[in-house]
N, C-alpha and C positions, 0 to 999 in steps of 0.2 A: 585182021580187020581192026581199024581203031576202035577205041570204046571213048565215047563223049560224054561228057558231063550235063547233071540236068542244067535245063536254065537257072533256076533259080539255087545253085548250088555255089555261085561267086559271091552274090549278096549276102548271102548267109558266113560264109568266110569273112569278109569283109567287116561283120556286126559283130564277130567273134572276135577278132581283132582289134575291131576299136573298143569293146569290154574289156579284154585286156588292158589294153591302155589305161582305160580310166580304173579303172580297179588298185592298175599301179598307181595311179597318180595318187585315187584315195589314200593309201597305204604309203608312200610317200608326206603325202597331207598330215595325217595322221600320225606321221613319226617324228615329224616336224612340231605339230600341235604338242606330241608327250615330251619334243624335246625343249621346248619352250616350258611349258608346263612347268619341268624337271630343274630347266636355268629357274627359272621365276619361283619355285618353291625354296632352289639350292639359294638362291638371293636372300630370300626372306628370312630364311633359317641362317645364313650366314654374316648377314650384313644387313637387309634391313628391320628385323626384329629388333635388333641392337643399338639402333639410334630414332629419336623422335624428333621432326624439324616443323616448324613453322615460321611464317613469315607475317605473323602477327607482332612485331618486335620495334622498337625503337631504341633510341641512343636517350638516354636519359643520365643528370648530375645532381649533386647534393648542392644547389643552387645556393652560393650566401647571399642572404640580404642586405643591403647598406642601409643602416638607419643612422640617427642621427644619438646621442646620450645625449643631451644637454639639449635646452631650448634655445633658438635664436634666429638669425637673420641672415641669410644667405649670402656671404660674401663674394664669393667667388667659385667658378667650379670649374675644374682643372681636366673632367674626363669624360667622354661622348660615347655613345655605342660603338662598339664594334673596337673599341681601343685594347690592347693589350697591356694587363697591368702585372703588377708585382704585387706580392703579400707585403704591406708598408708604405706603398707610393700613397701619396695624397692625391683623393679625391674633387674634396671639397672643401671650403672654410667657410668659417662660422664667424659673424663679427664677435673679436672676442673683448669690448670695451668692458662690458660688463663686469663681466670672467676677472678680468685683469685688476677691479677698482674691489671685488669681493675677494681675489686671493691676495692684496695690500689689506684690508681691513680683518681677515684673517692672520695676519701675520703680526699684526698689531697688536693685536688682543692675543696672540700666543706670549710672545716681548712684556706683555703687561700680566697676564699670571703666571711666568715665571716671574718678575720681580713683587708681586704680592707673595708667592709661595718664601720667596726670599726673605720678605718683611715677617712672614710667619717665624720662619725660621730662628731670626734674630728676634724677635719677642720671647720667642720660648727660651733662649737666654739671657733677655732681659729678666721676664717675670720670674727664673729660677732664680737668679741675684736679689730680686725683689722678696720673695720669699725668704732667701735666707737673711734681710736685713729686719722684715717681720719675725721671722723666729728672736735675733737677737734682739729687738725690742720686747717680742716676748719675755725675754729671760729677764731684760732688764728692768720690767716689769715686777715682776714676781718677786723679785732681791727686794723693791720698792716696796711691794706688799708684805714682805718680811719684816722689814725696818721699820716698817709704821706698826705691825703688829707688835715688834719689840716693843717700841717706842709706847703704846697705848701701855703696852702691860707696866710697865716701868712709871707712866701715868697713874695709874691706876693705885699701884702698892704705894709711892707716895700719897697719891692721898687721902688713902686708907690711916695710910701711918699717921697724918696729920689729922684726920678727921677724929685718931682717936687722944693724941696729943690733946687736940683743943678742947678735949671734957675736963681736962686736969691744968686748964690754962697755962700750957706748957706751950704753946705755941699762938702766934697773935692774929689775929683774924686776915690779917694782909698776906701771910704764909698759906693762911688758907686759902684764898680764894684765887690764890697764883697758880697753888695745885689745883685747884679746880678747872682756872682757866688753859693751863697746862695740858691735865686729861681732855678737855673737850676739844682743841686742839690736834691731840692727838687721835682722838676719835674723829674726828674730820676727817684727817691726813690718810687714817686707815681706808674709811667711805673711797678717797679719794685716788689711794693705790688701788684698791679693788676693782672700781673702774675701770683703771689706767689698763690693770691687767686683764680683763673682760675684753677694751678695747684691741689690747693686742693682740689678746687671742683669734677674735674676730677678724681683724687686719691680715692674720697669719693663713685662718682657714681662707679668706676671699684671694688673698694672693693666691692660695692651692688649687684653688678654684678656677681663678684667670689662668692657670699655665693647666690644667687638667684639659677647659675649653679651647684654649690652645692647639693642645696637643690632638685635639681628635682630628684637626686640619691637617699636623703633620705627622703621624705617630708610623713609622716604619718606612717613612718616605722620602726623598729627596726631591731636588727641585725637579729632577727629570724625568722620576716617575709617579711624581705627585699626581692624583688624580685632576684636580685642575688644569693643571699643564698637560696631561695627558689628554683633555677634552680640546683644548683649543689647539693643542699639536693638531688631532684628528680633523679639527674643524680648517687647520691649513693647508693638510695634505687635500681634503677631500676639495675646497678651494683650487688648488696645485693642479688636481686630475680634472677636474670641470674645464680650465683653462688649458689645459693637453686636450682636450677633447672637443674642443670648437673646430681640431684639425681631423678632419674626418679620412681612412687611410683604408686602402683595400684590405680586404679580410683574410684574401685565399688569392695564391699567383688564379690570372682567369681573364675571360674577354666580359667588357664591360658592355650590360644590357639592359634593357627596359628603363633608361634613362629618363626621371621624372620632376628633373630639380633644376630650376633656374634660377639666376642672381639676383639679390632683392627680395627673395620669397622667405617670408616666416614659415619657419618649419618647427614641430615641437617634435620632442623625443619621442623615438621610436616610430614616426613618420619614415615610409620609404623612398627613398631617394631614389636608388637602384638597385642592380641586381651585377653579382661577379661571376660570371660560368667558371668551375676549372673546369676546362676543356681536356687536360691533362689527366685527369680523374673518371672522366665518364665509364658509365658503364651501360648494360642493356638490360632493360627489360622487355623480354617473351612471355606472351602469354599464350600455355600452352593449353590446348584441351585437359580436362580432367581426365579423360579415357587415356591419357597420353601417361600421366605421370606417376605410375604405381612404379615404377624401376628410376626414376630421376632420385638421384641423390646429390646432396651438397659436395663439391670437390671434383664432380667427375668432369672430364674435359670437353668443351664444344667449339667447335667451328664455326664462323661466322661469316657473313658476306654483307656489303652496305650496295643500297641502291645508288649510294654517288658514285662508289665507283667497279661497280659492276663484279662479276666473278674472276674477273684478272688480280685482283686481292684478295687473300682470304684474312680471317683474323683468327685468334688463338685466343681460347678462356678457358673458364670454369665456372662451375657453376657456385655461388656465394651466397646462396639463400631462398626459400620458397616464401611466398609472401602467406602471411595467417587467417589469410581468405581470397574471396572471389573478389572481381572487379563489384559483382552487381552487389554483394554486402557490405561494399564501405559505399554505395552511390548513394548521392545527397538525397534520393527519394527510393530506398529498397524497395525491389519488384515484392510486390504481395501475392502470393498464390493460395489464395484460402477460399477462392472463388470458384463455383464448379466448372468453371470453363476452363482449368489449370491443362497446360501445355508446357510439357517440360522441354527445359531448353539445355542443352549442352552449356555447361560454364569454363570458362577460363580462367587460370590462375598466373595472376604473374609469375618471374622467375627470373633471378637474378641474377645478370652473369657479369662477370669482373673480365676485363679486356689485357691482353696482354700490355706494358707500358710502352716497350721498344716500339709494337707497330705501331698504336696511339701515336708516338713521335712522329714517325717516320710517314704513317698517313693518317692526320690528323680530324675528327668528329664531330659536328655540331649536334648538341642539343634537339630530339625529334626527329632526328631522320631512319626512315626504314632501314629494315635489317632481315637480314635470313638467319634461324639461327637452326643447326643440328648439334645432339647431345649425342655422345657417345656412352648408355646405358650399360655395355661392359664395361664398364670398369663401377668397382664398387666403390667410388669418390674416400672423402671422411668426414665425420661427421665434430661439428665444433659447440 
């Protein structure tokens, strides 16, 4: 006889079964879940702990400014936005009539103390000739004052001899009074060399005197390096450079920007005219979380991507410098938190990254534009 099953003995099979099932599926799920888990731990630990990226980033340059050195009147201007220039092409001009009528009148007055330095020159051998013909008047002098000294004395003893002649009427009073006129004569003559020689002497020290005064104009110097001539030399080179410099000439190879000068316009120095990107130079700044940058070092290498032209390029750097604070500590009005209502806010620090040059060439960057940037924090860069 068969033996049958209870009714409710299929259902029950049935429910075991489909537990089964799902049991495995959990368990499946589940090993799936630890095998993910296991990828995305093995990831983190292998590759992404090791790099920090953000897309806080731009293309940024050491922008030259074109100003103007000298003051004037806007001649003419040779270059527009967006132009491609050279280090040297001329910009702009400057009317340079001015320039041109001050570096002739410099140049004049250089021509004129050198030949004053000249005229020194030959004085100080004039008045040394002058000098020595005062010394020889000196001398001749003195010989002068000798001869009338003689002379007095020689006076003198005559008419002594005769004064005493004439108590013994040995001698007649017309002898005497020749010798008298005689000595007094000669005592004159002496007064008179004395002078003479006073006067020479005198003559001699002011001659030593005019070449002394002389000499303090030229004493160690030549026409070329006379300090005179060396002032209005300076006074025509600086002349020379003011008139070089009405021509106004890019600063750095670069695309010409912010263009702000028209013909006609009085401009004074140091007014800006424009702006010269090197575009050739750019580099990036990232600004990364602070929680980000305890392993970034200067030197270590990063990859880059630009919004122009998408992840089909990449670019190649390094990293060239961490900035010496926060965006918000150099802002024209620093966040104040001394207030009780302080909410701290995650900061950003720039981050300076130098772009390879070849790709620069090859796919060139404007100024401002996004960028993605990842650091590769293996490697332990170097420090400058």
């Amino acid at each position: 006889m068969s033996q049958t099953l209870p009714a409710s003995a299929a259902p029950q099979a049935s429910d075991q079964l489909r537990l089964a099932k799902r049991k495995k599926l959990f368990i499946l799920l589940g090993s799936a879940v630890a095998l993910g888990a296991l990828a995305a731990g093995s990831y983190w630990v292998l590759v992404a702990s090791h790099h920090v990226s953000t897309d806080n980033a731009y293309v940024a340059a050491e922008i030259a400014q074109v100003t103007p050195e000298v003051s004037g009147t806007v001649r003419e201007v040779l270059a527009v936005d967006t132009q491609a220039v050279k280090r040297g092409d001329i910009l702009a001009r400057l009317d340079d009539s001015d320039a041109k009528l001050n570096l002739a009148q410099a140049e004049a007055e250089l021509a004129r103390a050198e030949r004053r330095v000249q005229g020194y020159l030959a004085s100080d051998e004039g008045l040394q000739a002058q000098i020595q013909a005062r010394i020889a008047d000196q001398a001749r002098s003195n010989a002068q004052l000798a001869s009338a000294r003689a002379d007095l004395q020689r006076a003198e003893l005559d008419l002594k001899r005769r004064q005493a002649l004439a108590k013994s009427g040995s001698v007649s009073g017309e002898e005497l009074s020749n010798a008298q006129n005689v000595f007094s004569t000669a005592s004159a003559s002496l007064a008179a060399a004395e002078a003479a020689a006073k006067q020479a002497e005198a003559n001699a020290r002011a001659a030593q005197g005019s070449l002394k005064a002389n000499q303090t104009l030229t004493v160690n110097t030549t026409v070329d390096n006379n300090p005179e001539v060396a002032l209005a030399r300076a006074k025509r080179d600086q002349a020379r450079l003011d008139l070089a410099r009405t021509v106004i000439r890019a600063p750095v190879d670069g695309v010409v920007a912010k263009r702000q000068v028209q013909t006609g316009q009085r401009v004074q120095s140091g007014t800006q005219l424009m702006s010269v990107v090197p575009l050739q130079q750019v580099h990036v700044d990232a600004n990364f979380k602070e929680v980000q940058l305890d392993k970034v070092r200067i030197g270590q290498p990063a990859t880059l991507t630009a919004d122009l032209y998408g992840s089909r390029i990449t670019y190649h750097g390094k990293v060239a410098g961490l900035s010496g604070g926060s965006g918000a500590a150099f802002a024209t009005i620093p966040a104040q938190n001394a207030t009780g209502n302080w909410i701290k806010v995650v900061q950003r620090l720039p981050v300076r990254v130098a772009l390879d040059p070849a790709e620069l060439r090859a796919h060139p960057l404007q100024v401002g534009l996004s960028m993605e940037v990842t650091i590769d924090t293996a490697s332990t860069g170097h420090s400058e």
